[in-house]
Structures are given as structure tokens and as C-alpha cells.
N, C-alpha and C positions, 0 to 999 in steps of 0.2 A: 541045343536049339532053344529050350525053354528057359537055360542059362541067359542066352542072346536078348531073348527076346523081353526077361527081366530089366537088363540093363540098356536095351535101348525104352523101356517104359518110367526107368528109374529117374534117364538124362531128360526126356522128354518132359514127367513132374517137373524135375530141377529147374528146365527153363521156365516152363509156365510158371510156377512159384518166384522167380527170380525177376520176371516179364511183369510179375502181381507186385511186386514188392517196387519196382520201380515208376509203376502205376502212380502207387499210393503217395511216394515220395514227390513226385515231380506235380502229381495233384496239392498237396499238402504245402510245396513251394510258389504253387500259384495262384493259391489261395492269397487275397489281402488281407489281413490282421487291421482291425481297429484302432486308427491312431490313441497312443497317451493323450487323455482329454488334457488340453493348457489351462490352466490354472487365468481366468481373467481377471483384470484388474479393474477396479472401481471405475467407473464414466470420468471421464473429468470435471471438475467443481463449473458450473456455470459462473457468469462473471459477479450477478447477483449473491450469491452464497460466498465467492471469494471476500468479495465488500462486508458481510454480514459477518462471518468468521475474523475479521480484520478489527470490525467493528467493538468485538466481543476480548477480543486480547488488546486492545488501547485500553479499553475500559478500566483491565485490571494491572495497571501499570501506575506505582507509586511516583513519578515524574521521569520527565526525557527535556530534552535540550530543543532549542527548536532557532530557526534561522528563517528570514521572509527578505525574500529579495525581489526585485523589480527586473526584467531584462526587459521591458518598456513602460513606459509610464511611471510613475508612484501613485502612492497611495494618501486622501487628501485627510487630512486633522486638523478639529478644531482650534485656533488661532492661525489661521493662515498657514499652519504647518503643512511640508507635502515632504512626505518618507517617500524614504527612498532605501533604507535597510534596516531591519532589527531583529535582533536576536536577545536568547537569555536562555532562561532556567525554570521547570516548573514541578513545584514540587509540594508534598499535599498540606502545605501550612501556605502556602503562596506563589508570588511568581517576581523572579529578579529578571530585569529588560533594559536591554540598552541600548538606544535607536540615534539613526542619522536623519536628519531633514533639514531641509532649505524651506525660509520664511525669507520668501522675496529673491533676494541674488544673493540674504547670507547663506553661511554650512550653521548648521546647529548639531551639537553630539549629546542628548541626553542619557540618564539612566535612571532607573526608577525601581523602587521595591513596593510591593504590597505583600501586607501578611496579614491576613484576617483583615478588619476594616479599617487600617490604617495605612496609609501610602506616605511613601519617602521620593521627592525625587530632586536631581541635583538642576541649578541655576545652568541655565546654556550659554551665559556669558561665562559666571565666574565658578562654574564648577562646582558650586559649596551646595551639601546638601541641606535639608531643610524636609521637615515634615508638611504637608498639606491635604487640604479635605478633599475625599475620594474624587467629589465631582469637578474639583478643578484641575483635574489628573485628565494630559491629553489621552491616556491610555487607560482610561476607566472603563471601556467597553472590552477589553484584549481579555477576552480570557481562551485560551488555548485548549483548553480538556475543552469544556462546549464546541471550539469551534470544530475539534476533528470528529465530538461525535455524533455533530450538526450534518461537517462534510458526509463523513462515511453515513449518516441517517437518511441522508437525503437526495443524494447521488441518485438519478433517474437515468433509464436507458443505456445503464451500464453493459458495458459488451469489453471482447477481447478486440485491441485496434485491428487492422487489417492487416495490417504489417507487423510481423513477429517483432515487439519491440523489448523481451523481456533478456534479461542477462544476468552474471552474477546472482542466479536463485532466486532474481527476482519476476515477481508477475506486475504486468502493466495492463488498469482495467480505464480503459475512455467512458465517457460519459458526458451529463449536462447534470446543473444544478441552480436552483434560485437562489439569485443574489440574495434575497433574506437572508439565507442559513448562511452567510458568511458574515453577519454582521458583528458575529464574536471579533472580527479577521479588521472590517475596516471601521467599525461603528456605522454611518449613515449609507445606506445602498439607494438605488436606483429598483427598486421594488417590482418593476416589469423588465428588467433583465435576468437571462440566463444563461450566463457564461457554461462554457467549457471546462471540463478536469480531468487531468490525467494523474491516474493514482499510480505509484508504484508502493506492491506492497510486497516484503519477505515471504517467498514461496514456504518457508521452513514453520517462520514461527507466526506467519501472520500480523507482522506490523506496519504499520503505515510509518512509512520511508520519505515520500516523497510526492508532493501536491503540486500541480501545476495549473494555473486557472488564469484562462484566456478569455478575453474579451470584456465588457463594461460589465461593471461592479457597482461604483458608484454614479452619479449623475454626471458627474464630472473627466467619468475615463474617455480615454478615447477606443476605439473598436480594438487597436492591434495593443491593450493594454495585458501584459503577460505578469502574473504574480508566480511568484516560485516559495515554496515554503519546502524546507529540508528539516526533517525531524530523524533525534541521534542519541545517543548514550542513554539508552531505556534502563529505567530502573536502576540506577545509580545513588547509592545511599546519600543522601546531604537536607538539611533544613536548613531551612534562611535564618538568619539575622538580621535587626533593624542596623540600618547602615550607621545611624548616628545614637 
């Protein structure tokens, strides 16, 4: 009997023990555990600090290639000249530029070098080049370092557009800017204008890609005047030479 009576107290622990231990278990699985804290990533750059950052890597750039194009209007130059596209090279001894414009109903194709205080630039009829002084150079005002770090200096109310406009790694910041700071861009402005720009600059490296700038500039624009400037081949080893 006291046998019996052992092993019915023996089974009876074993459950309660067995009853304890499954307690613990199903308690212990329903328990929540603490998520892995995630690791967050920096805010994103507001649109002003993109511009500034942007700013700061042209600066350090020994020359880049640059292209100014019109999808409305031109751009007006001393002797009745009115461009309509130029491009060139600019690099830290100077700047090589070779532009299209129409003087009345003609085409004219110039090009011109400046290297330190000397400028070269070639006849619009007969091509031939010719040295001349700085100030009767229609492109004496074009200096390109000033004008993008006039653009990017000066750029107000910069924001991301509204519409996701960036691609290929790049970021696109809207804004306004006073026609002054572009006068690297045309020479004479319209001083109470202040067009529109749309920057496109390389998410990666921070360069300024691509300038779009809408509305009067000069006295002479008309409202729907759109300038486009594409900047390219950064840092690319080369010094000018005088052409002649």
C-alpha cells in the first residue's frame, strides 16, 4: 500500500513538474523580444546644402567643357550680334569658344581664344584669325568659372521640383536667380529681372551638369526665353594655345 501510494505521489510531482515546465515554455514564447534596433540613415541633404556642396566641387575643378544653347530666343551681343549657340573649353590658363550668331538675316560662325590678357578671334566672313584687344572681343564679358559660381552662389528659394524630375544619379534643384549674377552668361542684363533655373547636379560627385534658365535676362528677352547650358568632360588634362 505504501508502495502504491509512493508511485501514485511519484506521477502526481511528474505532472505538476511537467504542467511547471510547460508553463514556463509557452510563457517565455509569448513573451515579445525587442526588435534589432535599424541602423538609420542620415536625413536627406535639403535642396540648399545640395547647391552648396555642388558649389564647393566646381570650384575645385581644373576646366570642363561647356555648351549654351537657346530652345527660345538668343542671347543679344554687342554689334548687333544675337547668339544663338556656343560652346568651347575652359581651362586654368583661359578659355577656347566658338559661337553661332545671326547679324540681321546673316549666319555668322565665330571663334575666339583668350589666354591671360590676350584674345584671338577669327574674321566672320573670312575665317582668318587675328589677334585683338580684349575690349573689342564681343565675348569679353563670358567668363564661365564666375558664371556657375555666381549661378550656384546665388540661386534663391532653391527646393526639390514637385515632380520627381531626377534620373541617371542625378538630383534636379528649381529655384530663381537675379539676372545680375548671370551677367558672366550674357554681358548686359535687365537688372530687375529674375528668371527661373533648373540645376541638374550628379548625385555621386556633386557637379553641376546642367543649367536651365527661363524667362528675361536681358532687356531685350522675350518672357518664354529659355537658355540651356550643358557642362561635361570635367577635369580633363589640356592648356590652350594661341591660335596664331
Amino acid at each position: 500500500m505504501a508502495q502504491s501510494q509512493n508511485r501514485s505521489n511519484f506521477s502526481k510531482s511528474f505532472v505538476v513538474l511537467a504542467a511547471l515546465m510547460l508553463l514556463i515554455s509557452l510563457s517565455s514564447g509569448c513573451t515579445k523580444s525587442e526588435p534589432t534596433p535599424v541602423p538609420t540613415t542620415s536625413q536627406q541633404l535639403t535642396a540648399d546644402e545640395i547647391v552648396d556642396r555642388s558649389k564647393s566641387s566646381m570650384a575645385n575643378l581644373g576646366s570642363f567643357s561647356f555648351q549654351l544653347t537657346h530652345e527660345s530666343g538668343h542671347t543679344t551681343l554687342s554689334g548687333a550680334l544675337q547668339l544663338t549657340r556656343a560652346g568651347g573649353f575652359v581651362a586654368t590658363n583661359g578659355l577656347d569658344i566658338e559661337a553661332e550668331a545671326n547679324i540681321g538675316r546673316a549666319f555668322v560662325r565665330v571663334e575666339a581664344v583668350v589666354i591671360g590678357e590676350q584674345t584671338w578671334m577669327t574674321n566672320p566672313i573670312t575665317g582668318v584669325w587675328s589677334e585683338i584687344a580684349p575690349e573689342d572681343s564681343p565675348f569679353a564679358f563670358l567668363d564661365p568659372v564666375n558664371l556657375v559660381s555666381d549661378i550656384l552662389g546665388d540661386t534663391q528659394q532653391a527646393a526639390y521640383p514637385s515632380e520627381d524630375q531626377s534620373s541617371n544619379g542625378d538630383t534636379q534643384i528649381s529655384g530663381k536667380i537675379p539676372a545680375q549674377s548671370l551677367a558672366a552668361l550674357v554681358g548686359s542684363v535687365d537688372t530687375d529681372a529674375v528668371p527661373s533655373v533648373l540645376l541638374t547636379i550628379d548625385s555621386s560627385s556633386n557637379l553641376l551638369k546642367k543649367i536651365v534658365i527661363s524667362g528675361v535676362v536681358q532687356a531685350e528677352d522675350e518672357p518664354e526665353t529659355i537658355r540651356v547650358i550643358t557642362l561635361f568632360k570635367f577635369d580633363e588634362p589640356s592648356t590652350l594655345e594661341p591660335p596664331i
